[in-house]
N, C-alpha and C positions, 0 to 999 in steps of 0.2 A: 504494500500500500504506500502510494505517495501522495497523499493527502495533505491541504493546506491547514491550518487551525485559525481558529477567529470566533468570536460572541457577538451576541446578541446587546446591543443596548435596550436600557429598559427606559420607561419613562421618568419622566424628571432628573434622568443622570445626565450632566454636563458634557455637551459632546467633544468640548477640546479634553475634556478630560479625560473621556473615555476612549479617543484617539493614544491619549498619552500614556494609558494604561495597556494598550493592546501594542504597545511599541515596547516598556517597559517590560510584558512579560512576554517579549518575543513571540507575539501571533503575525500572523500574516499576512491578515487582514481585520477590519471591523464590519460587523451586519448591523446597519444605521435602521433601528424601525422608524417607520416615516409614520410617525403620527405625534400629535401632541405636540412640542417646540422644535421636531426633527420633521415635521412634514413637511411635503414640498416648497409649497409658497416660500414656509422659512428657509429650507435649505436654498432655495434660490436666491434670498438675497447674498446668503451667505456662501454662493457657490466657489469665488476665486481663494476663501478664505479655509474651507472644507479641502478644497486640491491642495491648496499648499502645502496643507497640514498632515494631510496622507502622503504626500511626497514627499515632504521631509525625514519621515520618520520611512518611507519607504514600505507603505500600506494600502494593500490593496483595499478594495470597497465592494462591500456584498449589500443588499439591502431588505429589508420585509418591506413588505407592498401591506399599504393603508387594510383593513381588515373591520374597524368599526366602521358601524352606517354603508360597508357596503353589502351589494346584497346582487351578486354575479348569476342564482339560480333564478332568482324573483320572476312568478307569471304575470308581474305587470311591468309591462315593455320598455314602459316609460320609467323608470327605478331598473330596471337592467342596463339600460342604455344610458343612464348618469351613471352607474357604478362602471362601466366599461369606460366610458368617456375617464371619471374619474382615475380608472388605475393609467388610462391611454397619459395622464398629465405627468400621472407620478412616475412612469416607465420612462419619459422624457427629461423629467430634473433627474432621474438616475445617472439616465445613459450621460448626461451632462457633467456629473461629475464622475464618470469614469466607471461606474458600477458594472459587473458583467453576470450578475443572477442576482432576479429578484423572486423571495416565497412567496407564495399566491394563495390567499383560502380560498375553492371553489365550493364555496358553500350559501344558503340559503337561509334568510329567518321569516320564508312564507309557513303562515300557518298549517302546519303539517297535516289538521281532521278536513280543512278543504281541497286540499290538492295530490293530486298522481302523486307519488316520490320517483316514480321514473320519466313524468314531463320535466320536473323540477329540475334532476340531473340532466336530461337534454338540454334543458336552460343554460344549466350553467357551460357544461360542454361544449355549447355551440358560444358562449360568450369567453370561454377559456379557450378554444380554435382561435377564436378573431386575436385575444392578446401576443397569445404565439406568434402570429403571422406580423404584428403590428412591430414586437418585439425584436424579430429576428432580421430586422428592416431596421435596425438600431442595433444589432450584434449584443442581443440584451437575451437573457436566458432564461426561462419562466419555469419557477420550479414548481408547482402545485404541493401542497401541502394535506397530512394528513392528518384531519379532523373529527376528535372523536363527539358521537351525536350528531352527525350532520349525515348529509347523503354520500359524501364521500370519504370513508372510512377504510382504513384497511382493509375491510374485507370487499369494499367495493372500487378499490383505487384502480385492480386491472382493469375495469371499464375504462376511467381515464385514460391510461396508459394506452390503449388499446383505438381509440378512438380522438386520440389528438397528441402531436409533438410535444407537447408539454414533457417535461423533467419532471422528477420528483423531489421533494422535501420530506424525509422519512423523520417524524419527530416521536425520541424513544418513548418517551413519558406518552402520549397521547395515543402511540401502538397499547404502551401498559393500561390505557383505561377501554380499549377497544377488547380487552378479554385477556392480551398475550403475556406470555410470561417470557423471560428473556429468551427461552426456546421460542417462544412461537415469535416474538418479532426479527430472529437470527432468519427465520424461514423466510421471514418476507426480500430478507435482503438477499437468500439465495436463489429466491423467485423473478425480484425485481433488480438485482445488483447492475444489470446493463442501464436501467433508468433511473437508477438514485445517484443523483448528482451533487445532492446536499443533506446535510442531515444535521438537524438540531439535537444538540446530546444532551439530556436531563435526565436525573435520578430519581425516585419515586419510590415510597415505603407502602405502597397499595396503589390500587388502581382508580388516580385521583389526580388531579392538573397541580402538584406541588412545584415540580421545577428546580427540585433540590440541588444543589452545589452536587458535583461526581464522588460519588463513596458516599454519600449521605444517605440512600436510598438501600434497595435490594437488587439492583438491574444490573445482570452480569454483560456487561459492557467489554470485556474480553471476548466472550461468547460471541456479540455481536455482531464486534469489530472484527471477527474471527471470521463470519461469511462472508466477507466482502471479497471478492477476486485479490489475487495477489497485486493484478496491475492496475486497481484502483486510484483515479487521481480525482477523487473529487474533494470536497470541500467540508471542514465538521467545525461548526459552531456551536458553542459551548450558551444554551441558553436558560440561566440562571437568573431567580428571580429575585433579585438581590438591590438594592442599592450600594452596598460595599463593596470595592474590588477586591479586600482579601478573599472572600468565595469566589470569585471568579480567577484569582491567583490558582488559589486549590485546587479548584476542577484543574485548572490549566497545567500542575504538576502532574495532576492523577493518571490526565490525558497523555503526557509523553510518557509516559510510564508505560502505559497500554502501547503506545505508537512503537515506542524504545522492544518492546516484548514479540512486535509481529514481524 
């Protein structure tokens, strides 16, 4: 495996800092979430100021795509096509400051006792096709992400896969709340390893959205890391739900240890 490392920022941590923190404990990149002080608009004013600062420190830039208030599956047209317009703005300040994958939720918050669950996911399908194609017209890489309670969950990601370019975003913890144990989400990676491109790494004590710092949890993350092809080059972002960067120090130990072991 020759795999990048890089985190996740969360909200309200200062983003020169968390630049300074992802340089400090020798990652390789940062995953900028675009929402809240870090969304577009803001990142645009602050675009020559964002490059600088990752080129200085000589860091590459991954990003999460906006995820509240959008709604990519929605049976009203009119809310799909603002949530598609929307991620179309944010896929542009990316590729602006240089980003090359950004994670996608294709997911839906239409009321589930009115509607199909399989138009819904044609919904989104057909609105995650369009970002691909928009994406790859920018050298921008769309990783789809897997969502537990939603329509596209691991047990039903090979539909995605299957029916649009899209990458994947394999996030451990949210496989653990979909049923899997660290066997069963080793399998997804020996099913899907050609299409996971990215993977968010978190630890989890049950099957529950904690987001734990690496070793804090039960998630055999050796095991894991273990299916993945030998000549894996994709990308693992450590996403910790922290405001501290000492937990994100720690996973970041825990992780070359693992890396250091394959």
């Amino acid at each position: 495996m020759d795999a990048r490392t890089g985190y996740v920022t969360q909200m309200n941590m200062d983003l020169d800092a968390a630049i300074e923190a992802a340089a400090e404990y020798e990652f390789d990149y940062v995953e900028v979430m675009m929402d809240g002080d870090t969304e577009r608009r803001r990142l645009d004013e602050r675009d020559d100021d964002v490059r600088r600062a990752l080129d200085d420190r000589e860091l590459d830039l991954m990003v999460h795509l906006p995820f509240g208030g959008i709604d990519l599956g929605s049976p009203f047209e009119h809310v799909r096509a603002g949530s598609v317009a929307e991620q179309k703005a944010a896929i542009d300040a990316a590729a602006s400051l240089g980003a090359e994958k950004g994670v996608l939720h294709p997911t839906t918050d239409a009321w589930s006792p009115a509607w199909d669950t399989s138009s819904l996911r044609n919904n989104a399908l057909e609105s995650v096709r369009e970002l691909v194609a928009y994406a790859n017209e920018r050298e921008f890489e769309i990783c789809a992400e897997n969502i537990p309670r939603s329509i596209f969950r691991t047990h039903e990601f090979s539909q995605l896969l299957a029916e649009t370019e899209a990458s994947m975003t394999l996030d451990t913890g949210h496989a653990r709340m979909d049923g899997r144990d660290s066997g069963g989400i080793a399998s997804v990676v020996e099913e899907h390893g050609n299409r996971i491109s990215h993977v968010h790494l978190n630890d989890t004590r049950q099957a529950a959205d904690e987001h734990l710092p690496l070793g804090a949890g039960d998630l055999d993350f050796e095991r894991i890391l273990g299916a993945f092809p030998d000549d894996w080059t994709g990308t693992l972002s450590l996403e910790v739900f922290t405001f501290g960067f000492d937990y994100i120090e720690t996973s970041k130990r825990h992780l070359d240890v693992l890396l250091d072991e394959r």
